[in-house]
N, CA, C and O atoms as a Maestro MAE file, in Angstrom:
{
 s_m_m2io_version
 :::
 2.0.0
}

f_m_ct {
 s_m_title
 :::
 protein
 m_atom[288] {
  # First column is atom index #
  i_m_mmod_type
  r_m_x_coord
  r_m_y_coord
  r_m_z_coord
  i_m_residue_number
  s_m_chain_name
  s_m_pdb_residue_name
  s_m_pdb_atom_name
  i_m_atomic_number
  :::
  1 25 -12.996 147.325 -106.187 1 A "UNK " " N  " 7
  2 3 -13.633 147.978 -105.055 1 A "UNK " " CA " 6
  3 2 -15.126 148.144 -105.339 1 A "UNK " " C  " 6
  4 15 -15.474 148.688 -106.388 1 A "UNK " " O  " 8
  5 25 -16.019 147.703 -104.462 2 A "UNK " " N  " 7
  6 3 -17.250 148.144 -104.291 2 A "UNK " " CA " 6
  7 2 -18.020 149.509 -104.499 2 A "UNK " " C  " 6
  8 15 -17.210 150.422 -104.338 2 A "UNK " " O  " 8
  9 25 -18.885 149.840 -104.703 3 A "UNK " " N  " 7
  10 3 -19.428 151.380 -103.844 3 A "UNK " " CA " 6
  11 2 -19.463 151.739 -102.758 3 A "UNK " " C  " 6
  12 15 -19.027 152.832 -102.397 3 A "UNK " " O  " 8
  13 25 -20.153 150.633 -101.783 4 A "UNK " " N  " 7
  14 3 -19.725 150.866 -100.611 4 A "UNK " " CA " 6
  15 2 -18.561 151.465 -100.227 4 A "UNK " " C  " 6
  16 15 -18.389 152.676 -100.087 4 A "UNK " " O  " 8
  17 25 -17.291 150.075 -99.960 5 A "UNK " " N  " 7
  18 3 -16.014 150.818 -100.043 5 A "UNK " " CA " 6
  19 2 -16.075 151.817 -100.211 5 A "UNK " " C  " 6
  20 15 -15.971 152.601 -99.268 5 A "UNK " " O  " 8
  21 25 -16.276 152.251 -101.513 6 A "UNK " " N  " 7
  22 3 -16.118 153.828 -102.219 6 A "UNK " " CA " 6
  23 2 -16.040 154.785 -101.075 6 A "UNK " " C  " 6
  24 15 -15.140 155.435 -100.543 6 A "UNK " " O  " 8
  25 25 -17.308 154.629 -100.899 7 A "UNK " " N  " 7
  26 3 -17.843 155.559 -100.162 7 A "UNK " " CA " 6
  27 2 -17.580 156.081 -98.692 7 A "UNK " " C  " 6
  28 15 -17.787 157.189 -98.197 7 A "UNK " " O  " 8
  29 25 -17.027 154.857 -98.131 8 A "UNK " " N  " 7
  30 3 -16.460 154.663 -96.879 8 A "UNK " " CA " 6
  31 2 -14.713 155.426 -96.767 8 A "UNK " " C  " 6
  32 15 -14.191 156.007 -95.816 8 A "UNK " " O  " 8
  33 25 -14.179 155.127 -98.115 9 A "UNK " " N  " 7
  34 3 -13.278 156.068 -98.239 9 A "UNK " " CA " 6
  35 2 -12.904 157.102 -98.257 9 A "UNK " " C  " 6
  36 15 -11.952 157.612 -97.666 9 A "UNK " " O  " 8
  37 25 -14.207 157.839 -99.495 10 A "UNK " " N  " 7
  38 3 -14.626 159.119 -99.387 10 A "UNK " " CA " 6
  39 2 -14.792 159.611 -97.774 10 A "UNK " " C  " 6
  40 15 -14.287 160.678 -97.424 10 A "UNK " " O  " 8
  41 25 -15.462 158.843 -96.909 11 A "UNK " " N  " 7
  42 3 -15.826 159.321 -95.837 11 A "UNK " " CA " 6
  43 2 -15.027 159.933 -94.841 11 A "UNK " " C  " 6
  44 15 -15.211 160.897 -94.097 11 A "UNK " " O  " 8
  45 25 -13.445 158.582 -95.128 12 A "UNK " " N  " 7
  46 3 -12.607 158.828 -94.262 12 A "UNK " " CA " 6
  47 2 -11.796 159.831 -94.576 12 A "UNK " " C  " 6
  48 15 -11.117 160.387 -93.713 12 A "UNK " " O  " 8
  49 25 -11.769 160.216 -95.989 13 A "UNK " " N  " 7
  50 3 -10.869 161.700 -96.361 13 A "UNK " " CA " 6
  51 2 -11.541 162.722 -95.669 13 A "UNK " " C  " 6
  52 15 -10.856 163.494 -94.998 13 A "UNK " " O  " 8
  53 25 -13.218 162.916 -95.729 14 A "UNK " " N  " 7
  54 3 -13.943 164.227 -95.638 14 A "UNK " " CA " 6
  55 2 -13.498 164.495 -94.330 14 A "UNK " " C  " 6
  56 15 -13.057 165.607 -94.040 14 A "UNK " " O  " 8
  57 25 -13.600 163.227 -93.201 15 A "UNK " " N  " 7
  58 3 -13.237 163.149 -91.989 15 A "UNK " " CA " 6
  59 2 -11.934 163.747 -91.604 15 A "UNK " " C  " 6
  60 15 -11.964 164.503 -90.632 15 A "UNK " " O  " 8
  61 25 -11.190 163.615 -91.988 16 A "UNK " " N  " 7
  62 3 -9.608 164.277 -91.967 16 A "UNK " " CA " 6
  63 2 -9.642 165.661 -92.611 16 A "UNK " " C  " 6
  64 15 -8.669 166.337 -92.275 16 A "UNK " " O  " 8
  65 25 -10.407 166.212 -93.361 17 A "UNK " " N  " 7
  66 3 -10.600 167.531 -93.845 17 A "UNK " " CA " 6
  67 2 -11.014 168.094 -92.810 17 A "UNK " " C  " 6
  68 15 -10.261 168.869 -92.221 17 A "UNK " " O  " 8
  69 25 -12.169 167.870 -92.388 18 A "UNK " " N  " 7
  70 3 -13.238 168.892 -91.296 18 A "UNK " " CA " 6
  71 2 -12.287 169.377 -90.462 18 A "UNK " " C  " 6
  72 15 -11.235 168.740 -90.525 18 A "UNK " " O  " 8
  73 25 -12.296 170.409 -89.597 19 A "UNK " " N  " 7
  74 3 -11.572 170.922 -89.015 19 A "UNK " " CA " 6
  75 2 -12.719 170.895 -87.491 19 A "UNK " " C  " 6
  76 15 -12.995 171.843 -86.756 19 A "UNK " " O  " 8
  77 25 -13.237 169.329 -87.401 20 A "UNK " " N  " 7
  78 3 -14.074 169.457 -86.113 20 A "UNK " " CA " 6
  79 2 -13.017 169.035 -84.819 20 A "UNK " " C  " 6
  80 15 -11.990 168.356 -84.834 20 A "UNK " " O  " 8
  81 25 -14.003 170.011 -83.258 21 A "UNK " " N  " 7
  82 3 -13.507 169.831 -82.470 21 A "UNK " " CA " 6
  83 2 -13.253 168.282 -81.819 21 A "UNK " " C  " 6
  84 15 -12.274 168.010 -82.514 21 A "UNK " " O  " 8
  85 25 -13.383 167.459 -81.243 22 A "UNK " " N  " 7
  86 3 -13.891 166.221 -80.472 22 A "UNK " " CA " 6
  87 2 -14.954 166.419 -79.757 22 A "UNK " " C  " 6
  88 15 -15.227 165.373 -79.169 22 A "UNK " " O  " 8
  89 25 -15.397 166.922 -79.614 23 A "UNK " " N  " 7
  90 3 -16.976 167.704 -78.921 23 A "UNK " " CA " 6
  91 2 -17.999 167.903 -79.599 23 A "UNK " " C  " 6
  92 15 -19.156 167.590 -79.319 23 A "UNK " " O  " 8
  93 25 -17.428 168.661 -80.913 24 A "UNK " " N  " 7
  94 3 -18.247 168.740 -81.957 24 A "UNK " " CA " 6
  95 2 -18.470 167.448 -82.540 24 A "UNK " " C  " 6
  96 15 -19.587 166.971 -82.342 24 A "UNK " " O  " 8
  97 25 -17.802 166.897 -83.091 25 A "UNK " " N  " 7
  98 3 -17.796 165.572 -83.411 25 A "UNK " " CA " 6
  99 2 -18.374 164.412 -82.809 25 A "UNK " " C  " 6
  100 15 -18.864 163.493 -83.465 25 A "UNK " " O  " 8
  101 25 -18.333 164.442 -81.868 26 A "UNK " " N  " 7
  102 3 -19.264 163.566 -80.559 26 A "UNK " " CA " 6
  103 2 -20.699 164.493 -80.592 26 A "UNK " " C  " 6
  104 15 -21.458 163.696 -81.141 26 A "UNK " " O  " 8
  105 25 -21.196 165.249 -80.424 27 A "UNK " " N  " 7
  106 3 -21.891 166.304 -80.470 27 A "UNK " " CA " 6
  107 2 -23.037 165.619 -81.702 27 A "UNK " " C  " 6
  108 15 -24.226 165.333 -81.564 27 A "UNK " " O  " 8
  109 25 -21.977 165.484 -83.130 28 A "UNK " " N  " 7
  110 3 -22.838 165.462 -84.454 28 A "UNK " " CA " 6
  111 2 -23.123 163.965 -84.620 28 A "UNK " " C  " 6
  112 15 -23.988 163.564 -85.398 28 A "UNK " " O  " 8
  113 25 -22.355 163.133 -83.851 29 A "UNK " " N  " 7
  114 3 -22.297 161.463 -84.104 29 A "UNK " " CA " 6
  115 2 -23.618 161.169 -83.095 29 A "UNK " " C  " 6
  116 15 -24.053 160.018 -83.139 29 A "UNK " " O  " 8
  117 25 -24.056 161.791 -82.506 30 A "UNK " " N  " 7
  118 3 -25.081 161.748 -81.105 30 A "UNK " " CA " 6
  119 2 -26.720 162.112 -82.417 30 A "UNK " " C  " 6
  120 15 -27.672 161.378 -82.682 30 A "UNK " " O  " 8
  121 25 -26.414 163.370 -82.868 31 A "UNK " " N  " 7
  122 3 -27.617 163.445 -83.737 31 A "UNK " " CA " 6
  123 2 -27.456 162.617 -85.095 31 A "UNK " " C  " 6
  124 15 -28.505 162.437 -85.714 31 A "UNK " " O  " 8
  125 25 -26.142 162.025 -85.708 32 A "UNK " " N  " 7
  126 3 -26.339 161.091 -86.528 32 A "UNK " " CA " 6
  127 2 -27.198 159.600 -86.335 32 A "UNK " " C  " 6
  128 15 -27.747 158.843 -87.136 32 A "UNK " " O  " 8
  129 25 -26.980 159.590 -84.562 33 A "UNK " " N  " 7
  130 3 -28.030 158.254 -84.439 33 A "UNK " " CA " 6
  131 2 -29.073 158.768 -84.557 33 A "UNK " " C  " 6
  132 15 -29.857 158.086 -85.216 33 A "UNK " " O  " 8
  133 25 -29.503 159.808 -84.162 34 A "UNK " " N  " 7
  134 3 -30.825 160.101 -84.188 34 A "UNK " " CA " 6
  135 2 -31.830 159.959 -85.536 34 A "UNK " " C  " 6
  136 15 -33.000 159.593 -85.641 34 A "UNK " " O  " 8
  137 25 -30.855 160.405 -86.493 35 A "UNK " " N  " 7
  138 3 -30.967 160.447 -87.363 35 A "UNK " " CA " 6
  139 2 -31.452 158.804 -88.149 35 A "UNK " " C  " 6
  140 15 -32.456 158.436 -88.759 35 A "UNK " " O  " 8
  141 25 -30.317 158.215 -87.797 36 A "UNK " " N  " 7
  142 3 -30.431 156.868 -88.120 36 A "UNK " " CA " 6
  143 2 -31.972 156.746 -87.442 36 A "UNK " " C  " 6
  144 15 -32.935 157.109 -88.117 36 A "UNK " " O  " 8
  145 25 -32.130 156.306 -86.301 37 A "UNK " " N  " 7
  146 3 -33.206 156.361 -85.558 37 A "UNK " " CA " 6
  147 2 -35.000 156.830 -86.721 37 A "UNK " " C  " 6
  148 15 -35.917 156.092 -87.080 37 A "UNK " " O  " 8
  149 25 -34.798 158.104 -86.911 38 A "UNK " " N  " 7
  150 3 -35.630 158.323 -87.099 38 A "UNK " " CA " 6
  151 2 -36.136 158.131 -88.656 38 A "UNK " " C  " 6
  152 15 -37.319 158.022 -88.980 38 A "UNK " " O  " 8
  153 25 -34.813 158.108 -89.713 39 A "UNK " " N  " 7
  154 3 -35.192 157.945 -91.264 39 A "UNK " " CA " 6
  155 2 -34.703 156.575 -91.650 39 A "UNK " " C  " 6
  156 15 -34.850 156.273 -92.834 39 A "UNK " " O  " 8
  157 25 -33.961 155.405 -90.574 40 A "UNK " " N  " 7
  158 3 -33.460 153.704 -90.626 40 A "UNK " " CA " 6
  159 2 -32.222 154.059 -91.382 40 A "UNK " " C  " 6
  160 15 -31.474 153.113 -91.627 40 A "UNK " " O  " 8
  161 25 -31.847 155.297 -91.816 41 A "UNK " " N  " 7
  162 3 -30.277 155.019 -92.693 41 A "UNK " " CA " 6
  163 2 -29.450 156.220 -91.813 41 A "UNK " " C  " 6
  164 15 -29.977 157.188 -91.265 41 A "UNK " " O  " 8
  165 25 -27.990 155.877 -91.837 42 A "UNK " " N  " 7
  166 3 -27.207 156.929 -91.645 42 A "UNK " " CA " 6
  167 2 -27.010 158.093 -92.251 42 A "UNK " " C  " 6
  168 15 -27.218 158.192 -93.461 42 A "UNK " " O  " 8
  169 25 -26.728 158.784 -91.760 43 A "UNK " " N  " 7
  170 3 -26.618 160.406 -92.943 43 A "UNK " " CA " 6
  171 2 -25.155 160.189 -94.014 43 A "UNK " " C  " 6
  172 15 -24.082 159.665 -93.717 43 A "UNK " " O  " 8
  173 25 -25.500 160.678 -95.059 44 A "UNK " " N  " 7
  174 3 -24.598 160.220 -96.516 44 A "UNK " " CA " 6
  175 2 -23.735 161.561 -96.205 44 A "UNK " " C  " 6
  176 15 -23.971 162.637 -95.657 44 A "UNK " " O  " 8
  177 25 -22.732 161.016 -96.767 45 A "UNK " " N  " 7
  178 3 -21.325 161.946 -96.753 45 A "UNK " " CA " 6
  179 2 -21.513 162.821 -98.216 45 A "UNK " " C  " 6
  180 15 -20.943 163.854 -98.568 45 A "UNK " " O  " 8
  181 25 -22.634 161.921 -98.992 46 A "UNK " " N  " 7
  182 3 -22.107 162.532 -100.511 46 A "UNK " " CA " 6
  183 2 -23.910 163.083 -100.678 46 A "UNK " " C  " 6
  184 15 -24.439 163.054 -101.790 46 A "UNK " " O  " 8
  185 25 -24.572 163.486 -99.615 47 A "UNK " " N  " 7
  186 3 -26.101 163.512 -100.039 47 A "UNK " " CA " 6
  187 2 -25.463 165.433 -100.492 47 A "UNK " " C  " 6
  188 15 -24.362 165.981 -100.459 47 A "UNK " " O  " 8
  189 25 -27.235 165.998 -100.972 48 A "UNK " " N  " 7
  190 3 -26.841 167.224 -101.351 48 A "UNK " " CA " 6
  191 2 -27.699 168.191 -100.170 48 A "UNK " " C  " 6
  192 15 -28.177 169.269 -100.522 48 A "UNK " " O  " 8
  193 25 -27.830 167.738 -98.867 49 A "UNK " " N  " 7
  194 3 -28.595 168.555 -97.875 49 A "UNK " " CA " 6
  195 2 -27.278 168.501 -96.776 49 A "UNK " " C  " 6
  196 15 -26.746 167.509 -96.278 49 A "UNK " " O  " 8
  197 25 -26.874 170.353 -96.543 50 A "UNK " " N  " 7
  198 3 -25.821 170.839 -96.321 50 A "UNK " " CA " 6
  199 2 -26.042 170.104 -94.735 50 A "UNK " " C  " 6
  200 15 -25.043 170.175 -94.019 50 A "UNK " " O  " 8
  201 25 -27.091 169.508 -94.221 51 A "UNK " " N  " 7
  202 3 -26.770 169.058 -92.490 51 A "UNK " " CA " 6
  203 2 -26.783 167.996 -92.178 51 A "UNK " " C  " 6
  204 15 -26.273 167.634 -91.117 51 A "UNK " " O  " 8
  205 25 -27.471 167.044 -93.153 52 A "UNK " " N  " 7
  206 3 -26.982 165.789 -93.181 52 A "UNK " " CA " 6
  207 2 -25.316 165.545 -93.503 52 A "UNK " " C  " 6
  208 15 -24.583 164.895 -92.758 52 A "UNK " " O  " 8
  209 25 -24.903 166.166 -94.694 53 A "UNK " " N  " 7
  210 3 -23.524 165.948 -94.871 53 A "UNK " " CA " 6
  211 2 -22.796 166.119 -93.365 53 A "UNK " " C  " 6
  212 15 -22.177 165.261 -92.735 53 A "UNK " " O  " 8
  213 25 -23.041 167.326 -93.048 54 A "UNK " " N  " 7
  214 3 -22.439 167.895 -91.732 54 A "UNK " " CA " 6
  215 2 -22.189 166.377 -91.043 54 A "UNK " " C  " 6
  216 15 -21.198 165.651 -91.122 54 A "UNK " " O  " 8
  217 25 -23.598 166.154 -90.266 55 A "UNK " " N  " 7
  218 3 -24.091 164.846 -89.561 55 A "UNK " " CA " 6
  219 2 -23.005 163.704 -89.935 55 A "UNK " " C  " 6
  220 15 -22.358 163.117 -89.067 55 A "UNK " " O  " 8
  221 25 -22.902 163.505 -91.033 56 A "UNK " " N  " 7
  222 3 -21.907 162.485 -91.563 56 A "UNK " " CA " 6
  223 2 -20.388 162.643 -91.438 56 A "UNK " " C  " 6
  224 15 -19.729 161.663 -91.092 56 A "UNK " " O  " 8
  225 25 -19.956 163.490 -91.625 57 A "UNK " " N  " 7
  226 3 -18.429 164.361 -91.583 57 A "UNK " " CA " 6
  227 2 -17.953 164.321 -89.741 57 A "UNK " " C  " 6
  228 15 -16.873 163.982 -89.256 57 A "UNK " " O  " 8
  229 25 -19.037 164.736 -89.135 58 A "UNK " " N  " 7
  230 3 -19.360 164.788 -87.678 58 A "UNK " " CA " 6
  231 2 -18.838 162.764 -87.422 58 A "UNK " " C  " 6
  232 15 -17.676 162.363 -87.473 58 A "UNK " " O  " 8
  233 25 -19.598 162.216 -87.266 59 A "UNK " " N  " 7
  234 3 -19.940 160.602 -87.325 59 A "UNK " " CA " 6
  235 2 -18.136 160.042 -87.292 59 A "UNK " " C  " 6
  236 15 -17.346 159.545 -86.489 59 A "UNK " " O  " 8
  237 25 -18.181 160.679 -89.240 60 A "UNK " " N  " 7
  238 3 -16.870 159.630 -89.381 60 A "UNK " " CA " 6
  239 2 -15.794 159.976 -88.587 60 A "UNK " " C  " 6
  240 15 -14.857 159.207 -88.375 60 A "UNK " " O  " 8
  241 25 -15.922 161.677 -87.901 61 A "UNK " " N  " 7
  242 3 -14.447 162.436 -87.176 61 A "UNK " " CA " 6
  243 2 -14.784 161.610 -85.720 61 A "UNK " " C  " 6
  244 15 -13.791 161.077 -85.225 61 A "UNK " " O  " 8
  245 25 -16.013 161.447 -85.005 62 A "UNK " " N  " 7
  246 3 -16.070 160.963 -83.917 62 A "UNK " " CA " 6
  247 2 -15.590 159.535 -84.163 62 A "UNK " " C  " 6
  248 15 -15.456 158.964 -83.081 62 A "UNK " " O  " 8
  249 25 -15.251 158.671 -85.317 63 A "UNK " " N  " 7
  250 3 -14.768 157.259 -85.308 63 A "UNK " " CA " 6
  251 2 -13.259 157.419 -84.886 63 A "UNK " " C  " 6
  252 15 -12.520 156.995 -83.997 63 A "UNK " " O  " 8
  253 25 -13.167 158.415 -86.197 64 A "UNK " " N  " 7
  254 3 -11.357 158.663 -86.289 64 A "UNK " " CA " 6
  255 2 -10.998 159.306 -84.551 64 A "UNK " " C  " 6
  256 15 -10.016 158.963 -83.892 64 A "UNK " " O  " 8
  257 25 -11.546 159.806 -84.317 65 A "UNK " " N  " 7
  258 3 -11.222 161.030 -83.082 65 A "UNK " " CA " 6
  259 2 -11.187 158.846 -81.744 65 A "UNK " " C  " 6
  260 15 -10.474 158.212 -80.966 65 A "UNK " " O  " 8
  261 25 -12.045 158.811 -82.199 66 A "UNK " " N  " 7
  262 3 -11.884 157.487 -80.864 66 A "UNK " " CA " 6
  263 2 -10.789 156.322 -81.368 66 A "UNK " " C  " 6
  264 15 -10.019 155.808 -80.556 66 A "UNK " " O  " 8
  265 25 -10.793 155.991 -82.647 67 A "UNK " " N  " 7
  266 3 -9.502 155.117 -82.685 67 A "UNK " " CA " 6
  267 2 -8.326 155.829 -82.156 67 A "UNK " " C  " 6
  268 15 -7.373 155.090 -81.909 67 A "UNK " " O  " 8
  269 25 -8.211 156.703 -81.992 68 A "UNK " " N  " 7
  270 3 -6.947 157.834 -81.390 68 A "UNK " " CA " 6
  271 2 -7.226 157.972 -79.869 68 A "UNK " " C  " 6
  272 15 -6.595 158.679 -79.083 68 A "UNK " " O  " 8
  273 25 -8.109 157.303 -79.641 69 A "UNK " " N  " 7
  274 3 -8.068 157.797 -77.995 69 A "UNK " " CA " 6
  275 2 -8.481 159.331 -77.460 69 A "UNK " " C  " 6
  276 15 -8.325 159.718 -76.302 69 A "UNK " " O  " 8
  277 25 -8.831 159.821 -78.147 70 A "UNK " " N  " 7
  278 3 -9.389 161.373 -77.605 70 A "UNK " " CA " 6
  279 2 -10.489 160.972 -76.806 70 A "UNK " " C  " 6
  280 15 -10.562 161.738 -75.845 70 A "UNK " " O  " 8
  281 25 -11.495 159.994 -76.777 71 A "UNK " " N  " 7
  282 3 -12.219 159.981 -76.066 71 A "UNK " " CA " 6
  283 2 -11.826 159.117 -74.623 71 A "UNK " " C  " 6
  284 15 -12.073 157.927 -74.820 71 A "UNK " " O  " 8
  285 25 -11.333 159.336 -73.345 72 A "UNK " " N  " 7
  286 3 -10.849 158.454 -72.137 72 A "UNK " " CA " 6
  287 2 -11.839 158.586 -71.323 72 A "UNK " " C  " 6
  288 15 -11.820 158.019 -70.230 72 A "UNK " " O  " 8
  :::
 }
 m_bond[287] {
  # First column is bond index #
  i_m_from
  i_m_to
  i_m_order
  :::
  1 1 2 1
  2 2 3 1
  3 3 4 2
  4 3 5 1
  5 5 6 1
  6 6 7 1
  7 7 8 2
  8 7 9 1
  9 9 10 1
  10 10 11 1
  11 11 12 2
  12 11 13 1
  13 13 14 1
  14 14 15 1
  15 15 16 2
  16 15 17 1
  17 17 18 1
  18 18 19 1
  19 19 20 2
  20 19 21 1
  21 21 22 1
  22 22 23 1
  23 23 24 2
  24 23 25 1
  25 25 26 1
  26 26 27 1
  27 27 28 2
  28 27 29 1
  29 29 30 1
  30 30 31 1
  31 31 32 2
  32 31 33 1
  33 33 34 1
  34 34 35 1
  35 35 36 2
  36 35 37 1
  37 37 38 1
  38 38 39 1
  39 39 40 2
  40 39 41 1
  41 41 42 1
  42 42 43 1
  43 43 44 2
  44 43 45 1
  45 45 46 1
  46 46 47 1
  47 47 48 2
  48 47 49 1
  49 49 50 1
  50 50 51 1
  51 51 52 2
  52 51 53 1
  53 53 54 1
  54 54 55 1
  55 55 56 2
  56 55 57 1
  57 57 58 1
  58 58 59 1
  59 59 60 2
  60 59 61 1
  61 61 62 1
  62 62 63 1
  63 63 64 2
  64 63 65 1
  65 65 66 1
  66 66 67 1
  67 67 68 2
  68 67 69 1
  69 69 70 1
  70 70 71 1
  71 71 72 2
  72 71 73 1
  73 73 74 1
  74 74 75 1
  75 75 76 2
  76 75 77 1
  77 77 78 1
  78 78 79 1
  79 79 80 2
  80 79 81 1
  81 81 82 1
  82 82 83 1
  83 83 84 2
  84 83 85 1
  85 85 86 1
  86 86 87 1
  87 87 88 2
  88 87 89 1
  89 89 90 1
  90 90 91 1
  91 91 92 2
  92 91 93 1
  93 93 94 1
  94 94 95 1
  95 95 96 2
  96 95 97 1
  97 97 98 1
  98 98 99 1
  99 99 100 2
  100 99 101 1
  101 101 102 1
  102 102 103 1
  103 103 104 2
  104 103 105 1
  105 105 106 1
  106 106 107 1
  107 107 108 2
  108 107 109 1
  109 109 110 1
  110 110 111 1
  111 111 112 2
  112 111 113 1
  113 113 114 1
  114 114 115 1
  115 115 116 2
  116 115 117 1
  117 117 118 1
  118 118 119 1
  119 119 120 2
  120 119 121 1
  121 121 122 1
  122 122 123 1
  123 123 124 2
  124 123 125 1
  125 125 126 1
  126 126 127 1
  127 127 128 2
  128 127 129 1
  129 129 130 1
  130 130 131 1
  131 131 132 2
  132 131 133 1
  133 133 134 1
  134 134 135 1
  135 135 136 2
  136 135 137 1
  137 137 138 1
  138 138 139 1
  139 139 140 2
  140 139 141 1
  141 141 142 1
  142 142 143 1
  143 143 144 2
  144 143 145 1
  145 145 146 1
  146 146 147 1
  147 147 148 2
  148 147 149 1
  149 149 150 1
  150 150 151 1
  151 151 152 2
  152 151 153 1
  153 153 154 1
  154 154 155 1
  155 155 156 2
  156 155 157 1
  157 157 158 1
  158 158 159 1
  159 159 160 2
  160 159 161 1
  161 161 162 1
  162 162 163 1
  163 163 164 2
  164 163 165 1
  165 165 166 1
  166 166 167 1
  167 167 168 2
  168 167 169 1
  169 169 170 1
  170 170 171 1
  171 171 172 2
  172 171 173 1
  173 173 174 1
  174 174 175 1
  175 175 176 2
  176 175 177 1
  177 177 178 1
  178 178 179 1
  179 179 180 2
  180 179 181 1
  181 181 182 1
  182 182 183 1
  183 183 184 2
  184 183 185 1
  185 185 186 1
  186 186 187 1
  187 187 188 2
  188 187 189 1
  189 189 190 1
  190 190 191 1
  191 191 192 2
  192 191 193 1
  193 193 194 1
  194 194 195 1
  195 195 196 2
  196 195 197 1
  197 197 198 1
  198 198 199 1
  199 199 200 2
  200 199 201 1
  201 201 202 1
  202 202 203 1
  203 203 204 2
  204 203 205 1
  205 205 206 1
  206 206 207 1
  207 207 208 2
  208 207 209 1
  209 209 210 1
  210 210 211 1
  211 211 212 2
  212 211 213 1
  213 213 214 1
  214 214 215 1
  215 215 216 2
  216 215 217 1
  217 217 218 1
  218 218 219 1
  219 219 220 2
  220 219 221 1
  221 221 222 1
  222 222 223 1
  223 223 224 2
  224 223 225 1
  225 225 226 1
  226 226 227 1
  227 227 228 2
  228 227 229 1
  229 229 230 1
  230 230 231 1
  231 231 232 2
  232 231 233 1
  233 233 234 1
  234 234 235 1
  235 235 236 2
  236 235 237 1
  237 237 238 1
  238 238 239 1
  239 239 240 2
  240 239 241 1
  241 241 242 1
  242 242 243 1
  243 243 244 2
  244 243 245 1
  245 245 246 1
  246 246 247 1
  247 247 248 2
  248 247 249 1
  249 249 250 1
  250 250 251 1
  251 251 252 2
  252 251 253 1
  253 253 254 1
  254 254 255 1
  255 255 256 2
  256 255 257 1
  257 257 258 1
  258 258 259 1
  259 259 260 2
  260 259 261 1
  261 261 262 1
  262 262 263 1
  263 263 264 2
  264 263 265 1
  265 265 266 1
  266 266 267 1
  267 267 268 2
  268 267 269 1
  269 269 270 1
  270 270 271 1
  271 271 272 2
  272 271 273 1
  273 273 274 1
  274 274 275 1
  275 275 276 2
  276 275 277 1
  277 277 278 1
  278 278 279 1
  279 279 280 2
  280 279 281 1
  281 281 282 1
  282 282 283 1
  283 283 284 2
  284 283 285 1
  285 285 286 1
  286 286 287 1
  287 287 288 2
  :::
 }
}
């Protein structure tokens, strides 16, 4: 396995931890582009700035939350 990978894994556990709404989550995936947007990288799941993580945790639940169809 890669780092990448790694990391993408990590992502998808943190994602299943959070206890975000689908709102919230859509909500934080909206300022994760921004984010992207404004610094060219996505926000890190494993950085040590408590709102980027957020941003990221947010992101990966709005992936998981839409492969499930919560979003119609």
């Amino acid at each position: 396995m890669s780092e990448d990978s790694l990391k993408q894994v990590a992502a998808a556990i943190s994602a299943k931890r959070t206890s975000l709404t689908p709102e919230d989550a859509k909500d934080l995936a909206v300022r994760a582009v921004q984010f992207k947007k404004e610094r060219g990288r996505l926000p890190s799941i494993s950085s040590q700035d408590a709102w980027e993580k957020r941003m990221a945790e947010g992101a990966a639940a709005f992936v998981r939350f839409k492969a499930e169809g919560r979003y119609e």
